[in-house]
C-alpha positions in Angstrom: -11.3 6.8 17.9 -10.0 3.3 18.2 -10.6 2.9 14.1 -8.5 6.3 13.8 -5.5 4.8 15.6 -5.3 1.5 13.9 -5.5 3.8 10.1 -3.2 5.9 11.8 -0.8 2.7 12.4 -1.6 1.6 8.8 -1.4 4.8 7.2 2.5 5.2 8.3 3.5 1.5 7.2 1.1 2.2 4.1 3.1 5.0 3.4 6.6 3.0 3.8 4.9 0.5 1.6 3.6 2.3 -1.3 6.3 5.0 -1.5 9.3 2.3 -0.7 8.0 0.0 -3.4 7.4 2.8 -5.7 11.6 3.9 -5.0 12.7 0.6 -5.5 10.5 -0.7 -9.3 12.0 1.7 -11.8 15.2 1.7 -10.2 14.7 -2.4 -10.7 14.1 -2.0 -14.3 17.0 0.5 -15.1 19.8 -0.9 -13.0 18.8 -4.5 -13.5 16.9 -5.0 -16.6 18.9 -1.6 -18.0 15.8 -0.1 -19.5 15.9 4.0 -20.0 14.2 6.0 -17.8 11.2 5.9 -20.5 10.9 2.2 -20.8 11.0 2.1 -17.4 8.1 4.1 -16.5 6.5 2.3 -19.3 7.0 -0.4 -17.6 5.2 0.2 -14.6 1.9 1.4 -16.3 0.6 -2.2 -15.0 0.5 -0.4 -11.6 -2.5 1.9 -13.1 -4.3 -0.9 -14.8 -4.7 -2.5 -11.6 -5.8 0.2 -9.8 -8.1 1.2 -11.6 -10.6 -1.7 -10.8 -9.6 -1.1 -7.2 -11.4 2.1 -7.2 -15.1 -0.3 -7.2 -13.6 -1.2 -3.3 -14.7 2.5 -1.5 -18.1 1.3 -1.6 -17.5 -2.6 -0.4 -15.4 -0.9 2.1 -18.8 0.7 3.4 -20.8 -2.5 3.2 -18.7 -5.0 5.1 -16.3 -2.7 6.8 -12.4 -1.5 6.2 -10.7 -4.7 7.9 -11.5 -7.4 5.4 -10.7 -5.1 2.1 -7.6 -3.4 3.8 -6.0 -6.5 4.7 -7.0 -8.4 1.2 -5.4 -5.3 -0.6 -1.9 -5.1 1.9 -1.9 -9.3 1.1 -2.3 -8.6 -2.1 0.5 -6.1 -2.8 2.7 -8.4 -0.9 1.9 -10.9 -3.3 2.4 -8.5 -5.8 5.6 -7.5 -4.5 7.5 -11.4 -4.6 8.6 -12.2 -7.9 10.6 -9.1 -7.2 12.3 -10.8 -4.5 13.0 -14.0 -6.7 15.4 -11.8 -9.6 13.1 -13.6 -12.3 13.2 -11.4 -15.7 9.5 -13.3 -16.6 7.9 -10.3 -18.0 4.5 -11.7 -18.3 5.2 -12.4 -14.3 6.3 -9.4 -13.5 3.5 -7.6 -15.4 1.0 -9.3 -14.0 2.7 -8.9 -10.5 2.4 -5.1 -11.0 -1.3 -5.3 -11.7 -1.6 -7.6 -8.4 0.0 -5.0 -6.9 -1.4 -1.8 -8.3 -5.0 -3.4 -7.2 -3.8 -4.3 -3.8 -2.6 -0.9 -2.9 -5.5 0.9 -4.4 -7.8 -1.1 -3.0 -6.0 -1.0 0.7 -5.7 2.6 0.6 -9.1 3.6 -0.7 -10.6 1.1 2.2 -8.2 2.4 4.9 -9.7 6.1 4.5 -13.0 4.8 5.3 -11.6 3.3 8.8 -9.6 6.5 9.4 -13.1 8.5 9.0 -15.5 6.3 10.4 -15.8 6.7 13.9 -15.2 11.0 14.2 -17.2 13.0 14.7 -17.5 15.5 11.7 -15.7 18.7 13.8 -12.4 16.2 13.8 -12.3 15.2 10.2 -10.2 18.6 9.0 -7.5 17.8 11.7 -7.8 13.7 11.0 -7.4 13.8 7.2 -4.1 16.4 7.8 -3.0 13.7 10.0 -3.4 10.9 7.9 -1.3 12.9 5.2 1.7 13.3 7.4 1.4 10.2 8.9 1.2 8.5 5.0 4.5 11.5 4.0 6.7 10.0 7.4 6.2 6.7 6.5 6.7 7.1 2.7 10.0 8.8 3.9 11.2 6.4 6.5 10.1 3.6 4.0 12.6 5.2 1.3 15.8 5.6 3.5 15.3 2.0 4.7 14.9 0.2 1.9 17.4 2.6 0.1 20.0 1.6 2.9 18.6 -2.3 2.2 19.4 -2.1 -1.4 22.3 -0.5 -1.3 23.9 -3.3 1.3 22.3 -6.5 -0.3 20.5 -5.9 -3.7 17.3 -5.5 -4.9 16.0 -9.3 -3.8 16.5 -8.3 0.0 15.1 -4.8 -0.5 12.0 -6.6 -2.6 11.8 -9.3 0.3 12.1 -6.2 3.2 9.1 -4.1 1.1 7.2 -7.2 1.3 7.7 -8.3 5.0 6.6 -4.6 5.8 3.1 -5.0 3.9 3.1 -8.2 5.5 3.2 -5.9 9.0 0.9 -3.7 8.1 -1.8 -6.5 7.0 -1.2 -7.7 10.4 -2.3 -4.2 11.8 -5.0 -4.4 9.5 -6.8 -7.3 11.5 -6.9 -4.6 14.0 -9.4 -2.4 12.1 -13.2 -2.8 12.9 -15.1 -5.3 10.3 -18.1 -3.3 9.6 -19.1 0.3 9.6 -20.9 1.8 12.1 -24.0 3.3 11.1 -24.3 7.2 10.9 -27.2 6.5 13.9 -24.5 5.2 16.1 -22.1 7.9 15.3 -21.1 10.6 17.9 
């Protein structure tokens, strides 16, 4: 159960992350680059390409355990996340900073469903996976409204450096998640 309430910790900051970065990109490339709402979302397809390869993680998540490719992915989208805060218009940088990204939050969020699920016993997954999804919603939302309320005071390089302090967080929870699996033998 311990594993369950360190995903459940991570699952709500997760949530703030992905959805919170997600609020603040396109609105980054239309009010600040003033791209149309097209180009924009364009724009962000680097997100996809880096997730894709992320999706090889579910399995290395069962081999060595939900801590080290959790934290790796939330460090990653950090450092996916900072030439946002710097207000460079690179767009070889920022492209391949959305692919750093994309990767890291796949990768994190593929990995922290394995530490959510691990240690339950099969009667408590239905109720554990409709917790996760509320938990991941609630953070999404609170994630929003904060970094809305950020942006809206001090710009899109505090609300960048705010997203990234909170992935920052979450990798810090991370360290908290078990390193390997425990074996289907050792299950309750």
């Amino acid at each position: 159960m311990r594993s369950f309430a360190v995903a459940s910790v991570l699952t709500f900051t997760g949530g703030l992350t992905l959805f919170g970065g997600m609020f603040l990109l396109p609105l980054y490339y239309q009010q600040v680059r003033h791209e149309s709402v097209v180009a924009a979302g364009l724009l962000l397809v680097p997100l996809g390409v880096g997730a894709l390869p992320a999706r090889s993680t579910g399995p290395l998540a069962d081999r060595v355990g939900p801590r080290p490719v959790v934290v790796t992915g939330l460090l990653l989208t950090a450092l996916g996340t900072l030439p946002f805060c710097t207000g460079t218009h690179d767009d070889v940088l920022l492209c391949l900073a959305l692919v750093v990204r994309g990767l890291g939050m796949s990768a994190a969020n593929l990995a922290l469903l394995v530490g959510a699920f691990q240690d339950l016993a099969p009667e408590h997954v239905a109720d554990a996976s409709g917790t996760t999804r509320v938990l991941q919603q609630l953070g999404g939302s609170f994630g929003t409204a904060v970094l809305a309320a950020v942006l809206a005071g001090d710009g899109f390089p505090s609300a960048f450096l705010w997203s990234t302090a909170f992935t920052v967080v979450a990798a810090l929870v991370g360290l908290c998640l078990p390193i390997r699996v425990a074996s289907a033998e050792a299950r309750p």
